[in-house]
N, C-alpha and C positions, 0 to 999 in steps of 0.2 A: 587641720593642717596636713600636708603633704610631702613632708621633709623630701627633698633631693639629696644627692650625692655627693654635695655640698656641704649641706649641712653636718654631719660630721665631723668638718674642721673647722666649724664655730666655737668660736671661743666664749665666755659670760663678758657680758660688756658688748656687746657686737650690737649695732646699729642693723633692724629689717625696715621689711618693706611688706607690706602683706596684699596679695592680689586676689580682688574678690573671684568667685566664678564667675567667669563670661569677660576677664579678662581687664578689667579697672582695677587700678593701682588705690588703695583707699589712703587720702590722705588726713590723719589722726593731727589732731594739736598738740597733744600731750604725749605722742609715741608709740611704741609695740615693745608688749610686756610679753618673756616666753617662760614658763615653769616648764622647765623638762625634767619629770620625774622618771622618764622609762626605763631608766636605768636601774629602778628599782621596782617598777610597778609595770613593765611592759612598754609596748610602743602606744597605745590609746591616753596614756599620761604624757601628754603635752597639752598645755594651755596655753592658748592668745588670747592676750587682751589689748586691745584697741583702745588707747585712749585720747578721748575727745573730738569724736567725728560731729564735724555737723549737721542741720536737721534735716538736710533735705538727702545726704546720705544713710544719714540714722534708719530713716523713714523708708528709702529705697531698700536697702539692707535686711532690714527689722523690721519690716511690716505688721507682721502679726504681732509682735510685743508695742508696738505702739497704740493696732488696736486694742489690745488686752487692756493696757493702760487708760485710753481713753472711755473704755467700757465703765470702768468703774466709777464715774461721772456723769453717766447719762441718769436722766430723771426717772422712776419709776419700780424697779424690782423691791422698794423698800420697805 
């Protein structure tokens, strides 16, 4: 995340929007979680969570953790 100059007069309860890089708006089924701890722990303590993107975003997004996932299904290293 890249807080703008905005963001400092968000309030808890505020409804985002989170834009991946390259400029797509993701849109979540279940919304955008923000843990802002920087206030006590620095500015690298914010958390987003994304919840409930679909697969064909998941998959765009998260590529490598889908492969990761799918790895541990193939036949063979057992």
């Amino acid at each position: 995340m890249h807080p703008n100059d905005a963001y400092a007069g968000v309030v808890p309860g505020s409804s985002f929007r989170v834009r991946a890089v390259g400029g797509d708006f993701l849109e979540p089924s279940a919304g955008v979680h923000v843990a802002d701890h920087s206030a006590e722990l620095g500015p690298d303590a914010i958390e987003i969570s994304v919840l409930g993107l679909d697969a064909a975003a998941y998959r765009q997004y998260f590529a490598a953790h889908v492969r990761a996932y799918e790895d541990k299904f193939k036949p063979g290293d057992e």
